[in-house]
C-alpha positions in Angstrom: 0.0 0.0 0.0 1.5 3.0 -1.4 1.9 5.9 1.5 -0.9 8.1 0.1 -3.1 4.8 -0.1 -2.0 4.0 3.7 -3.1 8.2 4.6 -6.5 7.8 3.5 -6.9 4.5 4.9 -6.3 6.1 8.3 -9.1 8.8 7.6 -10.9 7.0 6.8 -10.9 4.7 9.6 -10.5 7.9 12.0 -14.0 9.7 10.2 -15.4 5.9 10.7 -17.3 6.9 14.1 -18.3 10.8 12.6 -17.0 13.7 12.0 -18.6 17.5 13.4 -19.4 18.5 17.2 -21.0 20.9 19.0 -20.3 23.6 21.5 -17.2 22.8 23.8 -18.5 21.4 27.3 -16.0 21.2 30.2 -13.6 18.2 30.3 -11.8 16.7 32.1 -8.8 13.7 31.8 -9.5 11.3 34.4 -7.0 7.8 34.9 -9.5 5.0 36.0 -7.5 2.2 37.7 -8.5 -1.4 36.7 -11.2 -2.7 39.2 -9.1 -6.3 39.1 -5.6 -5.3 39.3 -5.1 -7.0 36.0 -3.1 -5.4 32.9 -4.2 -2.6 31.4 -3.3 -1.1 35.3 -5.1 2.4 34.2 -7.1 3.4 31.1 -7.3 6.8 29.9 -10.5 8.5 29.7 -12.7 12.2 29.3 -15.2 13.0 31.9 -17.5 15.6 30.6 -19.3 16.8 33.9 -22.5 18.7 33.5 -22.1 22.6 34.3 -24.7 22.8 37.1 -25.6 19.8 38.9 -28.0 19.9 41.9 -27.7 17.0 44.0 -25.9 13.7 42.5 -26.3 13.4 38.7 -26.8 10.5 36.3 -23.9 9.3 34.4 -23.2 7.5 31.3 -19.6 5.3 30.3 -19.4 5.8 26.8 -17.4 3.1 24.7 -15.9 3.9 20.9 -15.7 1.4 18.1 -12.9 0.1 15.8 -11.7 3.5 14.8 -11.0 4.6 18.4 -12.6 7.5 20.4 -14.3 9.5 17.4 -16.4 12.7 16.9 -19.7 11.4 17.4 -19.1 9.4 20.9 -17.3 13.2 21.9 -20.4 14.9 20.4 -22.6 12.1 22.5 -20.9 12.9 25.2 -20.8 17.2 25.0 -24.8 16.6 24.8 -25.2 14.3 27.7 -23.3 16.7 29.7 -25.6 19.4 28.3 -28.8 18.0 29.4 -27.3 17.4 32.8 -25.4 13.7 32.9 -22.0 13.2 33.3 -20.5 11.5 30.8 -16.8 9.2 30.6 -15.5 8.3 27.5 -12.8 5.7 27.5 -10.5 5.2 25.8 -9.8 1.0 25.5 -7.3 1.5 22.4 -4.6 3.8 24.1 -3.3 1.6 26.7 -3.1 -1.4 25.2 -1.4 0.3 21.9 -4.1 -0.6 19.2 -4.3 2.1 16.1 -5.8 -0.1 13.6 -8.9 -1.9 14.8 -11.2 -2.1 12.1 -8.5 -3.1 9.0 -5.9 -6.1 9.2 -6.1 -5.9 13.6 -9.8 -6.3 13.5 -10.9 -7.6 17.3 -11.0 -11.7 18.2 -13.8 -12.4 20.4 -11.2 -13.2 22.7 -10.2 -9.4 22.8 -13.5 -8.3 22.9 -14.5 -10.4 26.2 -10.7 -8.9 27.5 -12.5 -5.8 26.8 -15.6 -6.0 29.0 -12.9 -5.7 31.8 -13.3 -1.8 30.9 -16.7 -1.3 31.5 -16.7 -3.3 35.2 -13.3 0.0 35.4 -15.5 2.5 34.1 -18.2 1.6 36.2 -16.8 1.4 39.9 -14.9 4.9 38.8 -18.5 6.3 38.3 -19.8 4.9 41.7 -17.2 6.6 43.6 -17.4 9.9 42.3 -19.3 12.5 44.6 -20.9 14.0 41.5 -22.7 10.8 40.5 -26.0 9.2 41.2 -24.7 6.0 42.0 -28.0 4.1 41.3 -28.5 5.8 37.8 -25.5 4.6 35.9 -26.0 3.6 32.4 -23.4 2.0 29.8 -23.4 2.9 26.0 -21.2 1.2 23.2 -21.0 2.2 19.5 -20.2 -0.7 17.1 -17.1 -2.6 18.6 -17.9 -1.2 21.6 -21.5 -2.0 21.2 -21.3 -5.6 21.1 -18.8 -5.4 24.0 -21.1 -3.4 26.2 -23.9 -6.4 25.4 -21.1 -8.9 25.6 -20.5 -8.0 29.0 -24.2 -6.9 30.3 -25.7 -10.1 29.1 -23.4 -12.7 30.3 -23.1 -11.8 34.1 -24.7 -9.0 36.0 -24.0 -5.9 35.8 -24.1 -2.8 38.5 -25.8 -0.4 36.0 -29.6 0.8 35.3 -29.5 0.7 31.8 -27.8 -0.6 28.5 -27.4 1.5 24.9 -25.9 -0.2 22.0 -25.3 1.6 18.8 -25.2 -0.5 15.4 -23.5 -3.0 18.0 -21.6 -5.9 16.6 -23.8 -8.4 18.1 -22.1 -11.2 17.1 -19.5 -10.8 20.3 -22.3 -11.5 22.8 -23.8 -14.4 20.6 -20.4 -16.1 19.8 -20.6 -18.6 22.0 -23.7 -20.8 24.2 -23.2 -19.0 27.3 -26.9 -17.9 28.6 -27.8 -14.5 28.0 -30.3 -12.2 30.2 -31.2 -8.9 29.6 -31.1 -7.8 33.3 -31.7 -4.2 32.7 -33.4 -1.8 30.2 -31.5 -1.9 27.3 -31.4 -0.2 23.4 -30.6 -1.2 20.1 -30.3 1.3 17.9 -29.8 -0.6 14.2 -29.3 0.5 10.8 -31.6 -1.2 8.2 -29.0 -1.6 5.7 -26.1 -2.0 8.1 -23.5 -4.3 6.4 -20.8 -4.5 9.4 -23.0 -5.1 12.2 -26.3 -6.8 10.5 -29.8 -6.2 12.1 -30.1 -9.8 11.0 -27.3 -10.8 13.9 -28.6 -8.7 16.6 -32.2 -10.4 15.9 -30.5 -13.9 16.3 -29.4 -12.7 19.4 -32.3 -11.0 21.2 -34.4 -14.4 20.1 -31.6 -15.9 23.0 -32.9 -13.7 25.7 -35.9 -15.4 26.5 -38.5 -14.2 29.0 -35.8 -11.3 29.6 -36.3 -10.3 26.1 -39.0 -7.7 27.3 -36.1 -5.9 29.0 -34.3 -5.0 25.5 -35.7 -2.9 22.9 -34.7 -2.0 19.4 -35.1 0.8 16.8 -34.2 -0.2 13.1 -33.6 2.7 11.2 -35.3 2.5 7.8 -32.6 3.1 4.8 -29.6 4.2 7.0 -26.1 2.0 6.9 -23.5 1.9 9.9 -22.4 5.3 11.4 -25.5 6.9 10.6 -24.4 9.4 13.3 -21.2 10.5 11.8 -22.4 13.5 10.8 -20.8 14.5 7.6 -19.4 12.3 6.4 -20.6 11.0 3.2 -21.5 7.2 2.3 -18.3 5.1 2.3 -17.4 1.9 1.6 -14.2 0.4 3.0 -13.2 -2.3 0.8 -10.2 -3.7 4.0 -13.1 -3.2 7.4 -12.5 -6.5 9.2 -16.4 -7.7 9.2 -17.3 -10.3 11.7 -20.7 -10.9 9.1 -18.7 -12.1 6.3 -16.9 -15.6 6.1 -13.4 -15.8 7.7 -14.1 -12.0 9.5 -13.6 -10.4 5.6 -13.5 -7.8 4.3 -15.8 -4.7 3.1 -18.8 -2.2 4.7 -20.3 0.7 4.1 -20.6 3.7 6.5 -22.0 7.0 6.4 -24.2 9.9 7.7 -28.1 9.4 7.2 -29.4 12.7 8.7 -33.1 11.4 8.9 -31.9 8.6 11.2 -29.6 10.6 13.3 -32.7 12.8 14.0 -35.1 9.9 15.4 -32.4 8.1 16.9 -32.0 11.4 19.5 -35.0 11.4 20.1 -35.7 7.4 20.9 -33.0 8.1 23.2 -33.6 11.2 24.8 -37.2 9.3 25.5 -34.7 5.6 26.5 -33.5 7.9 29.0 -36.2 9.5 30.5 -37.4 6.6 31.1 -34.4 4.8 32.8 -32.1 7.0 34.1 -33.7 10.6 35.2 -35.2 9.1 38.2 -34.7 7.1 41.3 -36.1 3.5 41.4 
């Protein structure tokens, strides 16, 4: 791959989770040390804390896809903090030295359930912090990070009131015949024509949930592909993406903006949220 070839490929995969943002919300870089001890020791992360917060506020860990922390999970985040919940973003590439997740390094299972370590790290942060509402904690993956989040939620309990998934690669949680119980709320927010993380593969695994399966609810959105969010960015195909829906994990996707479903999105999740995580049980 020629050097110019190699450059695109990289902005590509760096525009993969969106490009914009919105008005600059105070930050903050936190370290979150790893609730088992176990390598990575620390992960790196960005707390966006709301500006005014009476009392304890909800909070929501935020985890990126194959491209690393992007534009849109930032953007996510800035708009959280904005309607008054804190929001971490972590970052599960920078410590363990990955640049290229979604090309030739794309995740194993076996990395992905090494991954699910991060949310049990993000989570126990979150519940020590004086700012947070220790009982309203919610977890939100994009992509990657989306089929960790469920990975991890599904397969063992989890010390959070609520679960968001984002075009999730729901093959991690279904990989294997381990049980899986939707023990919380949780969203699925799919792309009809999605061909990197399939609505067909997230179906086959909420049909596994049994009697929990009223717990877990999911949006398709009619005519939009993978990173519908990434605002800006036009309709891409990446002929190298690693694609767990393909035979042998290869190769090819599409990705791109789809404004329409973007817009409803929001507001399924703004209502997700009302519902789940404003209050106290």
């Amino acid at each position: 791959m020629s050097g110019a070839a190699r450059s695109l490929l990289h902005l590509l995969v760096a525009l993969l989770l969106g490009l914009g943002g919105t008005a600059a919300q105070a930050q903050q870089a936190v370290r979150l040390p790893s609730a088992d001890g176990k390598p990575p020791t620390a992960l790196a992360a960005t707390l966006f804390k709301p500006a005014s917060v009476q009392g304890r506020a909800p909070a929501v860990a935020l985890f990126h896809g194959c491209g690393g922390v992007g534009m849109n999970v930032t953007r996510m985040a800035q708009r959280l903090a904005g309607q008054g919940i804190a929001a971490l973003v972590v970052d599960s590439f920078g410590p363990r030295r990955i640049t290229d997740a979604c090309t030739r390094n794309w995740p194993t299972v076996a990395q992905a359930a090494d991954r699910t370590r991060d949310i049990d790290t993000a989570v126990a942060w979150l519940r020590t912090q004086p700012f947070v509402a220790a009982d309203r904690i919610a977890v939100m993956g994009y992509s990657y990070g989306g089929g960790v989040v469920l990975m991890r939620s599904l397969r063992r309990e989890l010390a959070v009131r609520a679960v968001i998934a984002v075009y999730p690669d729901c093959a991690l949680p279904d990989s294997d015949a381990a049980a899986l119980v939707a023990r919380q709320p949780t969203f699925l927010a799919l792309a009809e024509k999605d061909d990197w993380t399939p609505v067909r593969q997230c179906e086959a695994m909420l049909s596994r949930l049994g009697p929990s399966r009223d717990q877990a609810e999911s949006r398709i959105y009619a005519g939009a592909y993978h990173s519908f969010d990434a605002v800006g960015l036009r309709l891409t195909w990446l002929a190298a993406a690693g694609n767990r829906s393909k035979p042998n994990d290869c190769c090819g996707a599409h990705y791109g903006y789809d404004a329409s479903a973007y817009a409803l999105f929001l507001k399924d999740l703004d209502a997700f949220i009302a519902r789940h995580l404003r209050n106290s049980p």
